[in-house]
One Martini backbone bead per residue (centre of mass of N, CA, C, O) as a GRO file, in nm:
protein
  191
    1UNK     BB    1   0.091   0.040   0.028
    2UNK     BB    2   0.059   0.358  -0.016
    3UNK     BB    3   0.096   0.565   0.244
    4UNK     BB    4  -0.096   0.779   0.134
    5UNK     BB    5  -0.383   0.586   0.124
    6UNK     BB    6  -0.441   0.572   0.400
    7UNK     BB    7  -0.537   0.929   0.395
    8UNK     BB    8  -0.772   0.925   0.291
    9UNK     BB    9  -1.029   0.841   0.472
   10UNK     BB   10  -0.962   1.160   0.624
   11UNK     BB   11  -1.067   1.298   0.318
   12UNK     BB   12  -1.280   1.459   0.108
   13UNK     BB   13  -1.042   1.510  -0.168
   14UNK     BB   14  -0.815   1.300  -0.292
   15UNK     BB   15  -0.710   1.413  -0.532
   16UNK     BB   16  -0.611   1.655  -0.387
   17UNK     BB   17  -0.431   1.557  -0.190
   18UNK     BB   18  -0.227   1.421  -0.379
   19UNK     BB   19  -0.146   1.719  -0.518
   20UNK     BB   20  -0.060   1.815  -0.267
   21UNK     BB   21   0.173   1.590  -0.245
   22UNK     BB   22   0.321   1.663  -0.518
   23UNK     BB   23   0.380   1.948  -0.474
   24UNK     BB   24   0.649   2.133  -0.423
   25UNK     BB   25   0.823   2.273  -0.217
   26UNK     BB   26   0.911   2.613  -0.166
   27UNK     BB   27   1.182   2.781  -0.131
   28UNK     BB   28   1.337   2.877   0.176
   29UNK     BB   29   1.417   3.132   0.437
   30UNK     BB   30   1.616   3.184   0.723
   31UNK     BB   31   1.683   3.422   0.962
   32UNK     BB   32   1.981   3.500   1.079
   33UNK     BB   33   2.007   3.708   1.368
   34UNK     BB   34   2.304   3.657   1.442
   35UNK     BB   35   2.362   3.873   1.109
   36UNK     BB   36   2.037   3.962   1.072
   37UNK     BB   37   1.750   4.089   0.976
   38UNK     BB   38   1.512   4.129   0.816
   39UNK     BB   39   1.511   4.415   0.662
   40UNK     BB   40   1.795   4.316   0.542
   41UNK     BB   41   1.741   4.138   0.389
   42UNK     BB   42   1.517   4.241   0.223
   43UNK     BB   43   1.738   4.431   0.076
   44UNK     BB   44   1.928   4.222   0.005
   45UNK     BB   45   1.782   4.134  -0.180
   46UNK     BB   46   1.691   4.344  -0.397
   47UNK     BB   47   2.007   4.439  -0.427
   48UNK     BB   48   2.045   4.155  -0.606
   49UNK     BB   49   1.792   4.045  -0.746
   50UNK     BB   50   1.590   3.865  -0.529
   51UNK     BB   51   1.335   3.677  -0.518
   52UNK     BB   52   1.058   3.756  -0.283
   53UNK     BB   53   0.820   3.631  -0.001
   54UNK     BB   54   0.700   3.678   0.240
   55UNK     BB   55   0.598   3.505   0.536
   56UNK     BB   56   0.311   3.592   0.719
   57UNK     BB   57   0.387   3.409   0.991
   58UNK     BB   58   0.690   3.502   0.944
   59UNK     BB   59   0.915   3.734   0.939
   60UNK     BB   60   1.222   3.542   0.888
   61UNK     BB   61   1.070   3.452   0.638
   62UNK     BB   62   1.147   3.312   0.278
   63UNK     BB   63   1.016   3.327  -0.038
   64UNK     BB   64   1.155   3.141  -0.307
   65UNK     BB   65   1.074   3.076  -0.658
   66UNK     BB   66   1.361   3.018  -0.769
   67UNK     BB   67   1.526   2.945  -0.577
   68UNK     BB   68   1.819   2.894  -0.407
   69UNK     BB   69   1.898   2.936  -0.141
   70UNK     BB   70   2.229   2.893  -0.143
   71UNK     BB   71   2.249   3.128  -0.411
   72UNK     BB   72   2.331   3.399  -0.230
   73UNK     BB   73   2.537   3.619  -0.051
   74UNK     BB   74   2.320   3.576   0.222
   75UNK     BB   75   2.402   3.283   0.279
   76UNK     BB   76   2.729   3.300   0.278
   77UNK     BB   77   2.717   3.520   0.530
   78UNK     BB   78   2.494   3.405   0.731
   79UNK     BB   79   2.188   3.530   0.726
   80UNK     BB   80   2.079   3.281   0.576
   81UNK     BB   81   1.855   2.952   0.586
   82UNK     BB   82   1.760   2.655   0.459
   83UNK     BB   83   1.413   2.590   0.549
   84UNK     BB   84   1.167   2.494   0.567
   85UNK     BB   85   0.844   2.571   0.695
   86UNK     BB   86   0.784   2.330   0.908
   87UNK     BB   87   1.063   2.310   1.039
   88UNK     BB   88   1.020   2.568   1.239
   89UNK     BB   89   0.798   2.453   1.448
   90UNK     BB   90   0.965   2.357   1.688
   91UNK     BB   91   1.119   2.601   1.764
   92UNK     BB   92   0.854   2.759   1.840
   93UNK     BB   93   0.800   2.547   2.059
   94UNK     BB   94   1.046   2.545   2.229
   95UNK     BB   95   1.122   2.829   2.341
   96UNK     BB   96   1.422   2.940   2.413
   97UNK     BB   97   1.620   3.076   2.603
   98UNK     BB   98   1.879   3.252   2.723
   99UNK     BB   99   2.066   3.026   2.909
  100UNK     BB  100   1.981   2.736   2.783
  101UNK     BB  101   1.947   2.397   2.816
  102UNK     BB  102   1.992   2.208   2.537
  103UNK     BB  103   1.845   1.915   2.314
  104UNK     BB  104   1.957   1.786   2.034
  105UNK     BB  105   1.908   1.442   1.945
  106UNK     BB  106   1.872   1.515   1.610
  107UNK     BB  107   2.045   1.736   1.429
  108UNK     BB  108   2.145   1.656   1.121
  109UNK     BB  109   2.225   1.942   0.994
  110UNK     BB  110   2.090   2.203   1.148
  111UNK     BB  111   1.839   2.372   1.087
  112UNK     BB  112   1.699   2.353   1.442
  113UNK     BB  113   1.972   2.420   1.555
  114UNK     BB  114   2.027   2.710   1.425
  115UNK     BB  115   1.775   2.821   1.554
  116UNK     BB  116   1.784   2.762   1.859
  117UNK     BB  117   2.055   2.931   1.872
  118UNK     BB  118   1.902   3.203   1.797
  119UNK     BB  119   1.679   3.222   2.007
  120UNK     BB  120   1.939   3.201   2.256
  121UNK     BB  121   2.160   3.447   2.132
  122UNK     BB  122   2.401   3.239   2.188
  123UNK     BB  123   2.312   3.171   2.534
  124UNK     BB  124   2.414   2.866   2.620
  125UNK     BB  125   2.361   2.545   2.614
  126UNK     BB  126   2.392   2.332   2.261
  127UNK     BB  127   2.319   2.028   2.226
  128UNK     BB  128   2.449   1.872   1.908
  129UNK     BB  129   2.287   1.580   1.812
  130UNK     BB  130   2.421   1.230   1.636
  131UNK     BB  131   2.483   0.885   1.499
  132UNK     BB  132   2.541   1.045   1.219
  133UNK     BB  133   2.867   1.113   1.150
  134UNK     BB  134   2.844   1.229   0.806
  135UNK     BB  135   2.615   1.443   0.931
  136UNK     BB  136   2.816   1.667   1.086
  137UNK     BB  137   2.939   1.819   0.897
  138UNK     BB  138   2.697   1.979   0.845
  139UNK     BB  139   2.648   2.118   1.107
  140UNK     BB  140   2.901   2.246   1.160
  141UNK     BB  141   2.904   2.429   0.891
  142UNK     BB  142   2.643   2.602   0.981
  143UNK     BB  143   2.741   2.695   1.236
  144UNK     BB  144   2.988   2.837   1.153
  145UNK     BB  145   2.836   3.011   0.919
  146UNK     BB  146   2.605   3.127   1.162
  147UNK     BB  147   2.765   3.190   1.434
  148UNK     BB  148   2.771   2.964   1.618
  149UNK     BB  149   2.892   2.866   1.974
  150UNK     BB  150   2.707   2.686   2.178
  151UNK     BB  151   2.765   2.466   2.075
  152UNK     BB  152   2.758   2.121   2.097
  153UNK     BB  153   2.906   1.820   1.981
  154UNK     BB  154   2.782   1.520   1.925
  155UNK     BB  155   2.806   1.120   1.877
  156UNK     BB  156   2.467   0.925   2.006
  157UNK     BB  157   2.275   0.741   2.080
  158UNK     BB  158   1.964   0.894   2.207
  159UNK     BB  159   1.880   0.644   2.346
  160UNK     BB  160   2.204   0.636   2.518
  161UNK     BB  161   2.223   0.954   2.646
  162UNK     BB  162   2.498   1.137   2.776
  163UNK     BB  163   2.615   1.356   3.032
  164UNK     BB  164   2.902   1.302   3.148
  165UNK     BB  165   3.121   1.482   3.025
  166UNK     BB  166   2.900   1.699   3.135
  167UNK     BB  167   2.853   1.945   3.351
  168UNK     BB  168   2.574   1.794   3.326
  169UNK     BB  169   2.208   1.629   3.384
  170UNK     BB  170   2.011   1.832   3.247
  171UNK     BB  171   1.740   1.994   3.095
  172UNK     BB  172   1.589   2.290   2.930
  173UNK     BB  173   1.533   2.156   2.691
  174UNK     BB  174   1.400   1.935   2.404
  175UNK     BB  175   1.496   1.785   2.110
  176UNK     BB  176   1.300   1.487   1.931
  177UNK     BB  177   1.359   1.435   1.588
  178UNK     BB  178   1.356   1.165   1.388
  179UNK     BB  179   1.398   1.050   1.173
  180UNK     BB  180   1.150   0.891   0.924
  181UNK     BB  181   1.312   0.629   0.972
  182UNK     BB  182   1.197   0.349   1.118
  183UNK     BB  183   1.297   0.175   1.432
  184UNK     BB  184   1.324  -0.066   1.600
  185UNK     BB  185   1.333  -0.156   1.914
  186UNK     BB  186   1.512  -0.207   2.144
  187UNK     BB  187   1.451  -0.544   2.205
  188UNK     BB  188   1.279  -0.544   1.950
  189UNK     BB  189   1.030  -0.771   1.722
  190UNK     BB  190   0.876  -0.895   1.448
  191UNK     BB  191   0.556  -1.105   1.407
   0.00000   0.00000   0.00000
């Protein structure tokens, strides 16, 4: 059974909904305020000559028409960070302060952990951990991009996940997003 099958009983008109799922999504970027605001980001488009249009639930976000969140002076500088529209909302949904420990459990690449470390002003200890050693290097790299400096990065199964190396064992905020990819748990099989 194809996935999206389950779900047209649960819907009106399934021909839109299959269409709205095959519909690609737009490319976004988030602005990273520890290196400009959304009205310089916003100048900055214009005076590119790059196609934007705000995204009216969130400031700090823009959709390019023309694709290509990459490739354009304000994300080499680290401005902007392409992240799909629907994934800024765990961040804030998580709503972290400056100065708290936050641990973000499967990070990487970086999307949601770049957006959480600019939420806490880049002051507090954000643990950003990921089991999957190849995704790190892409986390690091956006972290430095963006100026992030908060982050510790582990390399942890985070079912299994310690903070003794750690001079602290609590966290003021956790978020636990894991891939799409269903694992199934530690010491179950299925029959």
């Amino acid at each position: 059974m194809n996935p999206i099958e389950r779900y047209e009983p649960l819907v009106d008109d399934p021909a839109a909904f299959r269409a709205a799922c095959d519909r690609p999504l737009p490319s976004v970027v988030r602005t990273n305020t520890l290196a400009a605001s959304p009205d310089r980001v916003r100048e900055a488009f214009t005076e590119a000559e790059i196609t934007h249009e705000p995204v009216a639930w969130h400031d700090g976000l823009f959709r390019l028409p023309d694709g290509h969140p990459g490739r354009n002076w304000p994300h080499v500088h680290g401005w902007t960070h392409g992240q799909e529209e629907v994934s800024v909302l765990p961040g804030i949904a998580l709503d972290p302060d400056p100065g708290d420990r936050v641990w973000d459990a499967c990070a990487a690449p970086g999307s949601k952990t770049t957006q959480i470390a600019d939420a806490m002003n880049d002051a507090g200890t954000l643990v950003a951990n990921d089991n999957n050693l190849g995704r790190l290097s892409a986390l690091r790299h956006n972290a430095e991009r963006l100026g992030v400096t908060c982050a510790v990065v582990t390399n942890q199964d985070a079912r299994n996940f310690s903070t003794k190396p750690l001079a602290f064992d609590e966290f003021d905020r956790a978020l636990v997003e894991p891939p799409a990819r269903v694992r199934e748990p530690v010491g179950r099989t299925r029959t």
